[in-house]
N, C-alpha and C positions, 0 to 999 in steps of 0.2 A: 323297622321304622327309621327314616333320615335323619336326623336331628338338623335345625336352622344353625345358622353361625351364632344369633343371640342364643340357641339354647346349648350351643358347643361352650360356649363364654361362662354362660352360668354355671355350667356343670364343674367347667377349670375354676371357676371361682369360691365352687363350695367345697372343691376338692382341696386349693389350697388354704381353706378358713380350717379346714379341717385337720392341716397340716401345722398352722399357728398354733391348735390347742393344744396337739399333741408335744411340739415343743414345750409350750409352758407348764405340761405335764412334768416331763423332764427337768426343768427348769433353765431351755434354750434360747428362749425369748428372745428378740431383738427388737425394742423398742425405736432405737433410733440406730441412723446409719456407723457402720462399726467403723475404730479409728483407720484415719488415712496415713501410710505413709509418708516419711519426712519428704523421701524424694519422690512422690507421686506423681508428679508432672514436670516432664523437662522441657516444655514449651514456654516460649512468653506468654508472659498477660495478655497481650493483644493478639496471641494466634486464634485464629478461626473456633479453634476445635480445644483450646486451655477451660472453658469453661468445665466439660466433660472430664480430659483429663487428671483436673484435679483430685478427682474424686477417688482417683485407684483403681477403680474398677477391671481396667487391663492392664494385666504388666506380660512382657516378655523377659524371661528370665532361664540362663542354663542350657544347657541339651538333655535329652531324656537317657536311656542305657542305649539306643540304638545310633546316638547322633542326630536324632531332631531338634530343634529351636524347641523351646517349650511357649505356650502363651498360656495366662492364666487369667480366669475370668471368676470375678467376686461380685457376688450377687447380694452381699452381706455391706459392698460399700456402693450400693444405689441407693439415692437418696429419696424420697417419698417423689411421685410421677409428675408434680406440679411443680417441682423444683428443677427437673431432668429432662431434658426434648431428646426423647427418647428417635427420633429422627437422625439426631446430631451423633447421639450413642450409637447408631448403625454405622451412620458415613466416619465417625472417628475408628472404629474395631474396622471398615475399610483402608483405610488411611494406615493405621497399624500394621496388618496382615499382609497388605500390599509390600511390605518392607520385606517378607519372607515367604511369600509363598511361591515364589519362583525354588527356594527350597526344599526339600520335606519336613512338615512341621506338626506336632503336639497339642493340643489344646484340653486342657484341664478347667473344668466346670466343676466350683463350689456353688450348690447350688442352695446351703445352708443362708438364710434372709432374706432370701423373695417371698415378701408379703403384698396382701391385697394393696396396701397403701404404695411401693415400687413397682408390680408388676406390670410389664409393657402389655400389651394388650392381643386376644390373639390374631389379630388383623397386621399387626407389626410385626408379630414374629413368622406368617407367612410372605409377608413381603420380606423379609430379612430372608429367612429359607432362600425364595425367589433371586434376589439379586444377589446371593452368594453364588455364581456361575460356576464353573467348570475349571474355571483357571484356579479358586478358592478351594472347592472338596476335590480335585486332583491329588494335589500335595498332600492334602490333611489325610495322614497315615490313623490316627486314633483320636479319640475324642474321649473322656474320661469322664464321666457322672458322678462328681463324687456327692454323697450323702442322698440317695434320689428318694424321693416320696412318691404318697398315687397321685401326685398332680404331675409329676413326671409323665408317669403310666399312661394319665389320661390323655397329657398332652400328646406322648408318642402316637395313642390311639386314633386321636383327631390329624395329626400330621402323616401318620401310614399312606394312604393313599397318595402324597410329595416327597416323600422319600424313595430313595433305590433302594434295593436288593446290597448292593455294594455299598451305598454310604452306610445302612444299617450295620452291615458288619465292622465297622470303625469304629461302633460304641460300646465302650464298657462302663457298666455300672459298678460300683466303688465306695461299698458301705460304709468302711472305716480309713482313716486314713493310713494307716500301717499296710496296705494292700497296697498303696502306691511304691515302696517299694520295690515291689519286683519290678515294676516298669521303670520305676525314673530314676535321676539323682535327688533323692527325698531332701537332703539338704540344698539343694540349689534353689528348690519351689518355695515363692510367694506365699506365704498361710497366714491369712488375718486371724490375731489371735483368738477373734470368737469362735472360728471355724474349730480351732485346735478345744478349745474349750467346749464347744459343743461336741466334738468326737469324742472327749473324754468321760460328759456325761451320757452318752450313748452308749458308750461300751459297760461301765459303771451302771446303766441300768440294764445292758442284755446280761452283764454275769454276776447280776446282784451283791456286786461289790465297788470297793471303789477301784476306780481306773489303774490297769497295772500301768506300769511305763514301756513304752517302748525296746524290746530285746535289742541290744549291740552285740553281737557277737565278739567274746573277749580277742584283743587284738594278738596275732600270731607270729612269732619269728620268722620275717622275710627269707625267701631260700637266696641261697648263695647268688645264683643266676637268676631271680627277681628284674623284671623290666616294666613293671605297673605297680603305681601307687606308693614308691621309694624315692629317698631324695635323691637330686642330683649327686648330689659327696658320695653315696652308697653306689651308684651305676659307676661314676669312676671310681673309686676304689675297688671296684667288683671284675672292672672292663680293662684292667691292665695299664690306669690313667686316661684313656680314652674319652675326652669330652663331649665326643659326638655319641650317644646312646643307641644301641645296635636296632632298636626299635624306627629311631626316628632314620637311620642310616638307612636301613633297609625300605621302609616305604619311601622316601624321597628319592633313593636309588630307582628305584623301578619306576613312580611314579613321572618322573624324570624320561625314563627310556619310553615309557609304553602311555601314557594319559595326561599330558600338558594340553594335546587338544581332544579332550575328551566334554561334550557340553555339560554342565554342570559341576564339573569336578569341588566334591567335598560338599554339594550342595544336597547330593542323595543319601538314604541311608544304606543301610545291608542288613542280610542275613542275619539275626544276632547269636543264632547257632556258629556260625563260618568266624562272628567276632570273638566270640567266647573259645573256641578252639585256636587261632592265631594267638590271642593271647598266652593264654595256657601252653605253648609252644615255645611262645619267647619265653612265659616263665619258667618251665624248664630246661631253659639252654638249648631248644633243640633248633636246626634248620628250618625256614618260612618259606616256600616257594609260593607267590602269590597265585603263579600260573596256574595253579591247583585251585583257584577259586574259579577263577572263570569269570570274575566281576571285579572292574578294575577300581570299586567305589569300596571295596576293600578295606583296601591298603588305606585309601582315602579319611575312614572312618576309626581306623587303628591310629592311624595317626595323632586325629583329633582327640582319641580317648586317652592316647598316654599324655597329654600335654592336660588335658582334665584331670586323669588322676594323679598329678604331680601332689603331693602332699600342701607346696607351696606353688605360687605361679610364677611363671617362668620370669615375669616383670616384677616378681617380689610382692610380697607387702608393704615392704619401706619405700613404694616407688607410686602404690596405691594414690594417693592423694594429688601428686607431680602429674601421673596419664591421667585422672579426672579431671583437673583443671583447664585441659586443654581446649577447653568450649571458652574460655574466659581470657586466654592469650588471643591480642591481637592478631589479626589470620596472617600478616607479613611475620610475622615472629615465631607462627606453630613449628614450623620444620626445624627454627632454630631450638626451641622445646624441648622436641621429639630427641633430637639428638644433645642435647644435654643428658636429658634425663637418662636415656639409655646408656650414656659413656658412663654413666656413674655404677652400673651392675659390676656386681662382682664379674671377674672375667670366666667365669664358666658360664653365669648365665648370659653374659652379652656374643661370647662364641655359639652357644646354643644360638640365640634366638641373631645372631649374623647369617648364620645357614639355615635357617627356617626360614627368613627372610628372603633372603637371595634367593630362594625356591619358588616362593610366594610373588617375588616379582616376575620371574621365570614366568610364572603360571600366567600372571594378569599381563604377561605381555601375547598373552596368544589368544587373549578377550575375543580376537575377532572370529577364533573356530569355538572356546568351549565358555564364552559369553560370562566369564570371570573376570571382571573389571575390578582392581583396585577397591574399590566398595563394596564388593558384593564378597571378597573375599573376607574383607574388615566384619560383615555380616554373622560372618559365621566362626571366624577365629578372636575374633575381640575376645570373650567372655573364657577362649581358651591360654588366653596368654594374660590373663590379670583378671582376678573379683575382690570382693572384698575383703579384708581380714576378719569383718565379723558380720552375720546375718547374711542375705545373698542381695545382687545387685538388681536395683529395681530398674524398670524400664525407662526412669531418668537417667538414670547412669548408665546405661548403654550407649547411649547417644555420644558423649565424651569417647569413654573406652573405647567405640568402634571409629571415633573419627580418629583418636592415638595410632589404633592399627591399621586404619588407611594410608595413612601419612608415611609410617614407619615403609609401607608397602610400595607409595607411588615413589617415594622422594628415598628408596635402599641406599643409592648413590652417596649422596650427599648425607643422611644421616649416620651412615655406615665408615666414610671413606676417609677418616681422618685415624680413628683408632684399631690398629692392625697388629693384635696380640701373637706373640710368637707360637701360639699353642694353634692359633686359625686356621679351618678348615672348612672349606666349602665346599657346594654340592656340583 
């Protein structure tokens, strides 16, 4: 028997009343919308689309373990549907996505606080489906379900028939949050604290006890030849003095010879078998021939990951505050900024991040074959060359941070060309 759209509605709708009880079973409840971040919206007041954003709802935050953008979607910070034009909530997660999806990118659904009272309607979320085109589920490598209930289920089942065979395998469902793990940088992701709070009483009721914590695996004596996840001071003193780290030498080397005009370069991910073996290589001191990949988004991606697993970032913590403020310098003033701020790094890290540079402008000077402009590099290494010192950067501060490394990027020249360490080396 068919069912009508009003009897598809009903059924999602008792599906999720059903899903409210069982929360307050638990005791998950979410009466009202859960707290907004400080910097939840990095728009003005009078932008188009600030009403929405205020709310949190989207943040883009980090890369995942493969090098994708992450975006995170909280369903716990919508606010009841007569407060919300939920119209404006499509066209702004447009407006967003649009910023990355010329990359490959992440999306992480907490699906913990959609109640009868927020819930879009399912008229909305097929035209939503609808006008999420080809250029939007191309990139989108996975999609992550966390906490899914049978309103999920049912909605998947009403949706089956507008989904592919191929977007379907994108989606993974994601009972607890400790499961995210194996995919992402767990501490980079966005988590509204109710979210975290209702996984705790979920787990707490499947093992009839209370919530354990989270396993850390106790931290282990770096090997001698270590190239991930070790400060700067430990690579040179390890590398014979050497400021340049044979990681970042060796992908800029080749990347340099063989994919300046490669389209998207750093924009793709890779293998994360092919990333986990490279690594594991450099950590053992051994030779890296990338030739032996046969994919030149490699190197590209190793790259990005040792400047992520720097213990600190490459622009400091003590610098944190000086690249955020960059939205608030007069724009005749930002390049003079940029290069203040930067002459003040210790000289390892300003030698570093001189030849990451110089690279990076290399790259965005060949915009015209592999479509890396100055911007779009900023896109994707912003959040690798500076986050916060504490909690992770929310998609207000992205906005700064990535215009810091545009600038850094367009204007090398000039913010570069006055302070010329005797230890400098370029690529």
């Amino acid at each position: 028997m068919m069912l009508s759209g009003i009897d598809l509605e009903q059924l999602a709708e008792i599906e999720l009343q059903k899903d409210e009880e069982e929360q307050k079973s638990v005791g998950g409840s979410l009466s009202t919308p859960a707290s907004v971040p400080r910097e939840a919206s990095y728009l003005d007041i009078n932008h188009p689309y600030y009403d929405v954003a205020r709310h949190g709802i989207i943040q883009v935050t980090g890369d995942d373990n493969y090098g994708r953008k992450l975006v995170v979607f909280s369903c716990c910070r919508m606010p009841p549907s007569h407060q919300l034009n939920h119209q404006k909530l499509l066209e702004y997660l447009k407006y967003t996505l649009d910023q990355y999806v010329e990359s490959d990118y992440t999306v992480v659904y907490f699906h913990f606080g959609l109640r009868s009272i927020n819930k879009p309607s399912l008229k909305w979320l097929q035209r939503a489906y609808k006008e999420f085109d080809r250029k939007y589920k191309k990139n989108l490598k996975a999609l992550y379900v966390v906490h899914p209930t049978n309103f999920i289920k049912i909605l998947w089942n009403i949706f089956k028939p507008l989904i592919s065979h191929k977007f379907g395998k994108k989606v993974t469902y994601v009972n607890y949050l400790s499961e995210l793990r194996d995919h992402l940088n767990y501490d980079q992701l966005v988590i509204p604290p109710e979210v975290i709070r209702h996984d705790d009483k979920l787990r707490a009721t499947q093992k009839g006890g209370p919530p354990l914590p989270a396993k850390t695996p106790p931290p282990r004596p770096p090997l001698p030849t270590q190239q991930f996840g070790v400060t700067l001071q430990y690579l040179k003193d390890k590398n014979q003095g050497a400021l340049i780290p044979p990681v970042v030498k060796g992908t800029v080397s080749y990347l340099k010879l063989k994919g300046l005009q490669t389209e998207g370069l750093f924009r793709r991910s890779a293998r994360v078998q092919a990333i986990k073996e490279i690594q594991k290589l450099y950590n053992l001191g051994k030779p890296v021939n990338y030739d032996d990949c046969d994919d030149i988004h490699v190197p590209a991606v190793i790259l990005k990951t040792f400047l992520r697993e720097l213990p600190e970032p490459l622009l400091t913590y003590d610098l944190y505050e000086q690249v955020h403020s960059i939205a608030s310098v007069e724009s005749s003033l930002r390049v003079s900024h940029c290069k203040k701020t930067v002459e003040s790094l210790p000289e390892h890290n300003y030698v570093l991040l001189k030849y990451l540079t110089c690279f990076l402008h290399m790259v965005s000077q060949e915009s015209i074959h592999n479509k890396m402009t100055p911007f779009n590099l900023a896109c994707v290494f912003g959040l690798n060359l500076i986050w916060p010192p504490r909690g992770t950067a929310s998609l207000g501060a992205l906005m700064p941070l990535n215009m810091f490394t545009e600038l850094l990027i367009e204007h090398y020249s000039k913010i570069f060309g006055s302070r010329t360490p005797p230890s400098e080396v370029l690529p």
